[in-house]
C-alpha positions in Angstrom: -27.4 -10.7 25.1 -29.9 -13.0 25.9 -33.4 -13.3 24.4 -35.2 -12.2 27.6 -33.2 -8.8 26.8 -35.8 -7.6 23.8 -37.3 -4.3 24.9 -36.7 -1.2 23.6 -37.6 0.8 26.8 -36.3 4.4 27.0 -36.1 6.1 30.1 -35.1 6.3 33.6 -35.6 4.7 37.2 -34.6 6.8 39.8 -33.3 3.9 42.4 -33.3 4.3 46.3 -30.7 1.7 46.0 -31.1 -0.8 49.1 -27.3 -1.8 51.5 -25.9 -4.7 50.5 -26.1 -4.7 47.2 -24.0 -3.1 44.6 -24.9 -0.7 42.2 -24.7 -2.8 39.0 -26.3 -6.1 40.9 -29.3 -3.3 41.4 -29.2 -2.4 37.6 -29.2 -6.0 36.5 -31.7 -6.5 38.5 -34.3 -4.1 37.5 -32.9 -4.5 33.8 -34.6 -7.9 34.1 -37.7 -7.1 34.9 -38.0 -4.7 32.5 -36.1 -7.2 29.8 -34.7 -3.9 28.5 -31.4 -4.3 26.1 -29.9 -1.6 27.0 -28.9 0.0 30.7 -26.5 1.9 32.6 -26.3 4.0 35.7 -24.7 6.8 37.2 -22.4 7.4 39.7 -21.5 3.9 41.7 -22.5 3.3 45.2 -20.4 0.7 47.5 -22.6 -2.1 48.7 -22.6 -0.6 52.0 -24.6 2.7 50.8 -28.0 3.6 49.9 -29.9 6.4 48.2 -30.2 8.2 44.7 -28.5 6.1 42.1 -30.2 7.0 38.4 -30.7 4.0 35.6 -30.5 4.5 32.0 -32.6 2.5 29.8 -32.3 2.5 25.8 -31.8 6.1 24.7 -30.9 7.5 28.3 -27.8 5.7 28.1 -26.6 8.6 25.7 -26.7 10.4 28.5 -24.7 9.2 30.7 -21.4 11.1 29.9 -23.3 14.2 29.9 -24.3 13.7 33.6 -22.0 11.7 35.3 -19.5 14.8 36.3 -22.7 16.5 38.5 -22.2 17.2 42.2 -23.2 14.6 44.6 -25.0 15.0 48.2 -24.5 12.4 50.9 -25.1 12.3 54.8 -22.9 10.4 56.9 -22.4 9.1 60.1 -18.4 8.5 61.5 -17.9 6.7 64.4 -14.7 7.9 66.1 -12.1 5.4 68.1 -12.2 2.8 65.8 -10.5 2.1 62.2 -11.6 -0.5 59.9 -9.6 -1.9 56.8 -12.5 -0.5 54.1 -13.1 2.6 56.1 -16.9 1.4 56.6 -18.2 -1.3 59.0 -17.5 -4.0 56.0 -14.1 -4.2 57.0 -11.9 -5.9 59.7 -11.0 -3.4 62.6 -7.4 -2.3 62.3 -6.7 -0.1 64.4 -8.2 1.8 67.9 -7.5 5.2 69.7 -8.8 6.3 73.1 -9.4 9.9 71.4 -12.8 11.0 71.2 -13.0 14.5 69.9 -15.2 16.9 70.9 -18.1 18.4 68.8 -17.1 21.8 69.0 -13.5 20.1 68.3 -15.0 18.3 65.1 -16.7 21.9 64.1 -12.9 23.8 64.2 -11.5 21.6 61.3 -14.1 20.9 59.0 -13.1 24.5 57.4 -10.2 22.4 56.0 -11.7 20.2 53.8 -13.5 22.8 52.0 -12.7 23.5 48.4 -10.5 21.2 46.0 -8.6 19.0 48.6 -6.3 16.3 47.7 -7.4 12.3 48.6 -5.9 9.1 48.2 -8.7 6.5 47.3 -9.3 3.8 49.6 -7.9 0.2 48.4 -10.9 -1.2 48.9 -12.3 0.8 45.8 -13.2 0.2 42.5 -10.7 1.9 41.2 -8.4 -0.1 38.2 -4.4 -0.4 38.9 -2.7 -2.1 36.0 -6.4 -3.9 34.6 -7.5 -4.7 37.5 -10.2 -3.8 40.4 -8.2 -2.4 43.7 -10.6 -4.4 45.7 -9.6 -7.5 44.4 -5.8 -6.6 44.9 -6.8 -5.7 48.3 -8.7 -9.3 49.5 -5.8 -10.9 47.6 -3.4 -9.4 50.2 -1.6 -7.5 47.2 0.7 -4.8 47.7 0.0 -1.4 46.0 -0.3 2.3 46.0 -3.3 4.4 44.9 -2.0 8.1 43.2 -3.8 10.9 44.9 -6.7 12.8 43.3 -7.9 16.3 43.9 -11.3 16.4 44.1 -14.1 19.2 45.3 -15.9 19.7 48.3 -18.8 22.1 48.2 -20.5 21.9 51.3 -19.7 19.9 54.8 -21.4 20.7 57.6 -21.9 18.7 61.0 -25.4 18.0 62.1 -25.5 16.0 65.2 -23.4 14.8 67.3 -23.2 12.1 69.9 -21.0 11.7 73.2 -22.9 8.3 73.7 -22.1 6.8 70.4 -18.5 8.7 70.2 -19.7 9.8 66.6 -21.2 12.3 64.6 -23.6 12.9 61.5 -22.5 15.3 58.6 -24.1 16.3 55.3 -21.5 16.6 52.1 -21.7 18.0 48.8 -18.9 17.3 46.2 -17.8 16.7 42.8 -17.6 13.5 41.1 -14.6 11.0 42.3 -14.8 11.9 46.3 -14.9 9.1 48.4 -17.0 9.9 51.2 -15.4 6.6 53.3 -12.0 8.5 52.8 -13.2 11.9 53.7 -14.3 10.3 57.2 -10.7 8.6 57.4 -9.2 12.2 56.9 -11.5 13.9 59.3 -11.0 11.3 61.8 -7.1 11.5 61.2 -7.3 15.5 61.4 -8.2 15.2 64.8 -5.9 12.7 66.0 -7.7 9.7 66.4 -8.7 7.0 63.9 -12.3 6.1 62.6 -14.5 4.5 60.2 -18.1 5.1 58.4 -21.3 3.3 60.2 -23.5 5.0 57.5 -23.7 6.5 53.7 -26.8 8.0 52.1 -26.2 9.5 49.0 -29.6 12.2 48.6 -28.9 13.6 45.5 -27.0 13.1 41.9 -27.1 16.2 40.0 -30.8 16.8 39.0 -31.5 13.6 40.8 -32.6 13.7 44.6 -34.3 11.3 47.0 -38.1 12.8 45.4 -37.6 10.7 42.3 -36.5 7.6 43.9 -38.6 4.1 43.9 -37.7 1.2 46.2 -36.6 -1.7 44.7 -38.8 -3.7 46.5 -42.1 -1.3 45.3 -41.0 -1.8 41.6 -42.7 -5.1 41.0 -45.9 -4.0 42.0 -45.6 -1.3 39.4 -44.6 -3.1 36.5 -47.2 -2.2 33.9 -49.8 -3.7 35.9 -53.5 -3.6 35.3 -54.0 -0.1 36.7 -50.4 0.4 37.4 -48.0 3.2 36.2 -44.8 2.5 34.8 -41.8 3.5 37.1 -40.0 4.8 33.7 -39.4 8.8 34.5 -39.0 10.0 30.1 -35.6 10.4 28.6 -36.2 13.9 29.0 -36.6 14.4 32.6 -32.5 15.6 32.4 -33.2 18.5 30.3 -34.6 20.7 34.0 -30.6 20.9 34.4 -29.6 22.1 30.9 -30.1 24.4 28.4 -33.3 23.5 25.6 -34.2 24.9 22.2 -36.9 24.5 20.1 -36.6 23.4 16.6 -38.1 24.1 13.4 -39.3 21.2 11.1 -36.6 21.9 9.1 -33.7 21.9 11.7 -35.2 18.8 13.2 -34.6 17.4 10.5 -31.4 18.5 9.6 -30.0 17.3 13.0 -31.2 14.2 13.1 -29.6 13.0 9.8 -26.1 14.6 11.3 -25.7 17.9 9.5 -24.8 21.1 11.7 -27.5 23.7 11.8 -27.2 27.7 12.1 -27.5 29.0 16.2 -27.7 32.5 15.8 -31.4 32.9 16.4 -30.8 30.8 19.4 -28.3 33.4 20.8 -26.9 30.6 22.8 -24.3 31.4 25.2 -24.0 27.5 26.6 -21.6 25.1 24.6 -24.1 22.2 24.8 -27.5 22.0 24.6 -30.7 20.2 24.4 -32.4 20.3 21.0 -36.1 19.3 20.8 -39.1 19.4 18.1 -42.4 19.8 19.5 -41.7 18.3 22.7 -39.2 15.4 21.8 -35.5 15.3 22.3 -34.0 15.3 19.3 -30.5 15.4 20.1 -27.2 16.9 22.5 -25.8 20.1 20.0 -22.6 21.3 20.3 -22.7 25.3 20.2 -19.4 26.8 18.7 -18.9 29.0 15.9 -22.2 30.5 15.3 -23.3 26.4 14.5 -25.0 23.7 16.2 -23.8 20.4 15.9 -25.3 16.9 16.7 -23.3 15.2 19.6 -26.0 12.7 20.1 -29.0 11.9 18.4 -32.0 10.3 19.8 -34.6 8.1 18.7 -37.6 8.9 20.9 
């Protein structure tokens, strides 16, 4: 890593990520200007998206596969009559139909994608077959298949609708893995007609919604200026979605140089949870047989 890469900056910036750019050309980005060494994110948004997408800097990055399974929100608009080869307006159109359904049409199936449903990815995804990205197979004109995945949908409501525009606007939760482009393209094909996304906002990640989002264009002006306030949110922001005890001098100290700790005054009922002394994270526990475990320990 390079040398501009030496801070030891813990935390997390909540992104409003901007369209056109993709989720780890955001991170890079904002890594730089922080010239943090360590950062990740969760839950990738295509370029063509905006909205919530969390960064992990130093210690959050422990996080990360603790939080990445959380529902998702996103609105959406789908234009009907018209396919595209990415199933967004990035692509090439492929196909047309003279079908326009009718909103109280579009209302009578979307009972049918509630629940765990089964979807086949789109090829234009960043999905790996045999090492490799599926988008790059795609523009390379490659032949392949993409296995089918079940994956959960929560809520999926309609909330306008327009005759002029021959499309409609719809608000989605779901679990991790559910591509919203492909849930348009089923929709769209479950009323016999084709059709393609025109717009994807992703609202909220979990915890995460659009409250605790920055623009990227805002977070220069905040960068520990004179006056200014740091965009970092603390490593512990997370712990409003799980489980936290409080430890004794003693039991901090025990977790933090990896030995297991007794739970029963905790009368936990979770299997993980957030351990803290005096107001620090201290470390992820595992709860299981009347003992706590470090998972991951922090240095905060």
């Amino acid at each position: 890593m390079s040398s501009h890469y030496n801070q030891d900056i813990n935390g997390w910036i909540i992104l409003d990520k901007p369209k056109d750019i993709s989720s780890n050309q955001a991170l890079r980005k904002i890594q730089y200007l922080l010239h943090a060494k360590k950062a990740g994110h969760i839950g990738t948004l295509d370029p063509f998206a905006t909205g919530v997408l969390p960064l992990a800097f130093g210690e959050a990055t422990k996080l990360i596969p603790y939080l990445e399974g959380t529902e998702k929100t996103y609105e959406f608009t789908l234009k009907f009559g018209i396919a595209t080869s990415t199933d967004d307006t990035e692509g090439e159109i492929i196909k047309t139909s003279d079908i326009i359904p009718t909103e109280d049409d579009i209302k009578k199936i979307l009972p049918r994608f509630l629940g765990e449903i089964s979807q086949i990815p789109p090829k234009y995804s960043a999905i790996h077959i045999d090492g490799k990205r599926a988008y790059e197979l795609a523009r390379n004109g490659t032949d392949f298949d993409i296995p089918a995945r079940k994956v959960a949908i929560k809520e999926l409501i309609m909330t306008a609708f327009s005759k002029k525009d021959n499309s409609a606007d719809f608000k989605v939760t779901c679990s991790k893995g559910t591509y919203v482009r492909t849930l348009g393209h089923d929709i769209a094909e479950s009323l016999n007609t084709c059709g393609h996304l025109t717009a994807l906002r992703r609202t909220k990640n979990g915890f995460f919604d659009l409250s605790h989002t920055i623009l990227l264009d805002n977070l220069k002006n905040m960068m520990y200026k004179d006056g200014g306030v740091s965009p970092l949110l603390p490593v512990e922001t997370f712990l409003c979605d799980i489980t936290v005890i409080a430890l004794t001098k003693e039991e901090m100290l025990k977790l933090k140089s990896g030995q297991a700790i007794d739970s029963e005054r905790f009368n936990l009922r979770e299997e993980i949870a957030a351990a803290c002394f005096e107001g620090k994270l201290i470390a992820l526990v595992g709860n299981k047989d009347n003992t706590l475990k470090p998972i991951r320990v922090f240095n905060l």
